[in-house]
C-alpha positions as CSV (number, residue, x, y, z in Angstrom):
1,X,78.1,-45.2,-8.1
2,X,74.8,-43.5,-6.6
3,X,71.6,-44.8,-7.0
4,X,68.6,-42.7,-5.7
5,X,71.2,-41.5,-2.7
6,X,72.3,-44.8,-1.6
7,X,76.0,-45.9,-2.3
8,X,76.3,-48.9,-4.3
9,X,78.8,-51.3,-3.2
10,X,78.7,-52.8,-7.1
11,X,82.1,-51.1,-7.9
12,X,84.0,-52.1,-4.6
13,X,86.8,-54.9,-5.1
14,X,86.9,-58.6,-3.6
15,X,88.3,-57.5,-0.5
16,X,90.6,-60.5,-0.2
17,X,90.9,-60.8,-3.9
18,X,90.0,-64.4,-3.9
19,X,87.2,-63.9,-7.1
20,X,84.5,-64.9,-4.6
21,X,82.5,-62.0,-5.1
22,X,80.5,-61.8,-8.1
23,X,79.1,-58.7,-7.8
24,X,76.7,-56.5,-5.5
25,X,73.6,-53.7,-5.9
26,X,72.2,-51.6,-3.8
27,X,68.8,-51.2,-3.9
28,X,67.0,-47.5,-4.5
29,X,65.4,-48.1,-1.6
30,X,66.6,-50.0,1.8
31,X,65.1,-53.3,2.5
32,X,66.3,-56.7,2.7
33,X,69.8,-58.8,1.8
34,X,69.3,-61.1,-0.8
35,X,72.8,-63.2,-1.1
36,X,72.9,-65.1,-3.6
37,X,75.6,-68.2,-3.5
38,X,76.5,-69.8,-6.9
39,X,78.9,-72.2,-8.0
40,X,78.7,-74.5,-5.2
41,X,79.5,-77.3,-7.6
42,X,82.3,-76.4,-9.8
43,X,81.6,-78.3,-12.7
44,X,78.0,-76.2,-13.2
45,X,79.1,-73.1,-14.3
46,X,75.7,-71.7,-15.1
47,X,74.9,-70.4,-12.2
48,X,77.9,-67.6,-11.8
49,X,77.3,-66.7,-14.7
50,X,73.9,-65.9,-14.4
51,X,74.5,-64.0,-11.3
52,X,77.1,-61.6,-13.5
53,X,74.2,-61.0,-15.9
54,X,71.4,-60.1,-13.8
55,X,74.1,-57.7,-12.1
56,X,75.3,-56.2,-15.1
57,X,71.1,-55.9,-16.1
58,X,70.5,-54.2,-12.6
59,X,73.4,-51.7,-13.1
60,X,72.5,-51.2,-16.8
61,X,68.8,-51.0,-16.3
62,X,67.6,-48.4,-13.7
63,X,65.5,-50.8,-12.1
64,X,64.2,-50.1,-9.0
65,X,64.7,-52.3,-6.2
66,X,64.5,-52.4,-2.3
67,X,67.4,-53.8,-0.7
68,X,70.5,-55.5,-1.6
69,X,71.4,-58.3,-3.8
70,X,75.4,-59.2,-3.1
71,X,76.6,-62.6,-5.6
72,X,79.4,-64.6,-4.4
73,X,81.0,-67.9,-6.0
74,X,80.7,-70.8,-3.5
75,X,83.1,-73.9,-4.1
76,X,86.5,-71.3,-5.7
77,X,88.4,-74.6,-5.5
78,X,86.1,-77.2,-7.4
79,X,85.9,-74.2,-9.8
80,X,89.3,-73.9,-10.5
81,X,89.5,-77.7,-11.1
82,X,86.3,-78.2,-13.1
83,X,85.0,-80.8,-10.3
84,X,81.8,-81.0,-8.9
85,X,83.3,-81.2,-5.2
86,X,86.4,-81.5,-3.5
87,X,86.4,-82.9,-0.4
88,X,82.3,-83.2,0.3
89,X,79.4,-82.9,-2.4
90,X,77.4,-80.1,-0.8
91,X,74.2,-81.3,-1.8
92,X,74.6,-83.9,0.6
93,X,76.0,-81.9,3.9
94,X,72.0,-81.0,4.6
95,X,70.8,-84.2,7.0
96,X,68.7,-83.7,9.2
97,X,70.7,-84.3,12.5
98,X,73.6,-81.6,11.1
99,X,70.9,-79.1,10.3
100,X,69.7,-79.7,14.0
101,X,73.7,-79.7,15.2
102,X,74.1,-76.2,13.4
103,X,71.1,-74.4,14.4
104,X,71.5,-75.8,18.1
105,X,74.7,-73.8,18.1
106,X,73.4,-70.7,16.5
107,X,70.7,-70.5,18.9
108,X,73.3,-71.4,21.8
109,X,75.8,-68.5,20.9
110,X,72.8,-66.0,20.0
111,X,71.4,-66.4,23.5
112,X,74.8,-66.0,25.0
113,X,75.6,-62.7,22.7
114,X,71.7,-61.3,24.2
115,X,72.7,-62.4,27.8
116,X,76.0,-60.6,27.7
117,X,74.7,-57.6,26.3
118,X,71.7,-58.1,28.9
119,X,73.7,-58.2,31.4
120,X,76.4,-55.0,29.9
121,X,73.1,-52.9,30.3
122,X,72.3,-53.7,33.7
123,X,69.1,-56.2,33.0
124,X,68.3,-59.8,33.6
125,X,68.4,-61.5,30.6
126,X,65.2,-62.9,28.9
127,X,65.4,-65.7,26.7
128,X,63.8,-65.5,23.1
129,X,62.3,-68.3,22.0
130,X,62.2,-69.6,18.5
131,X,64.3,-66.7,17.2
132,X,67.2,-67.3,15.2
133,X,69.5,-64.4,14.7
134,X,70.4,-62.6,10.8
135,X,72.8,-64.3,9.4
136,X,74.4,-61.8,7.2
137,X,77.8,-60.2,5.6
138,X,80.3,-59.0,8.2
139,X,81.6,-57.4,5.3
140,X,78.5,-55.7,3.6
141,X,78.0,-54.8,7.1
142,X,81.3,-52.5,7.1
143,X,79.9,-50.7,4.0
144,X,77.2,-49.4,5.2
């Protein structure tokens, strides 16, 4: 499907076929990715199904929007077994030292991606500080 000239992705299988993927739309317009993760405990099934009707309402509607909205089930497994969690409830992963532990090591192998391609392009690298890089779809990424 087209909309406004842009290719929406909202038709395109789970590439793995794992039912993770909910849905996505493309926006009329570019602009920003909104991901939107539902599910993360599999005993609340509200939330994926929200995300299938405000997808279904996007497609259906002509609304316009700016950017892309890509819904994907979180915890498949918990799902499948009607449990809030398997191994870990995931409201209780976010302390503060892991959060510290995990964006340490985004900013680590950020700075390391800009040095190397710094240093590809024949310049010293300059450190950014405070920046943390997009975090975003690989996949959606090959669509475009």
């Amino acid at each position: 499907m087209t909309v406004s000239g842009r290719e929406s992705p909202a038709a395109l299988p789970d590439p793995r076929g794992s039912g993770r993927r909910i849905g996505a739309y493309r926006g009329s317009e570019p602009g920003p990715l909104l991901l939107c993760i539902s599910g993360l405990h599999g005993n609340e099934p509200a939330g994926p199904l929200a995300l299938e009707r405000v997808l279904a309402g996007l497609e259906a509607g002509g609304y316009r929007l700016r950017g892309d909205l890509v819904g994907l089930r979180g915890n498949l497994s918990a799902a499948a077994r009607g449990q809030r969690f398997i191994d870990e409830d995931l409201n209780r992963v976010w302390q503060p030292k892991r959060v510290a532990a995990i964006l340490a090591s985004v900013r680590a192998e950020d700075a390391a991606r800009r040095d190397q391609a710094e240093e590809g392009a024949g310049r010293t690298p300059a450190p950014a500080p405070g920046t943390l890089p997009m975090v975003g779809s690989a996949e959606l990424g090959e669509q475009r």
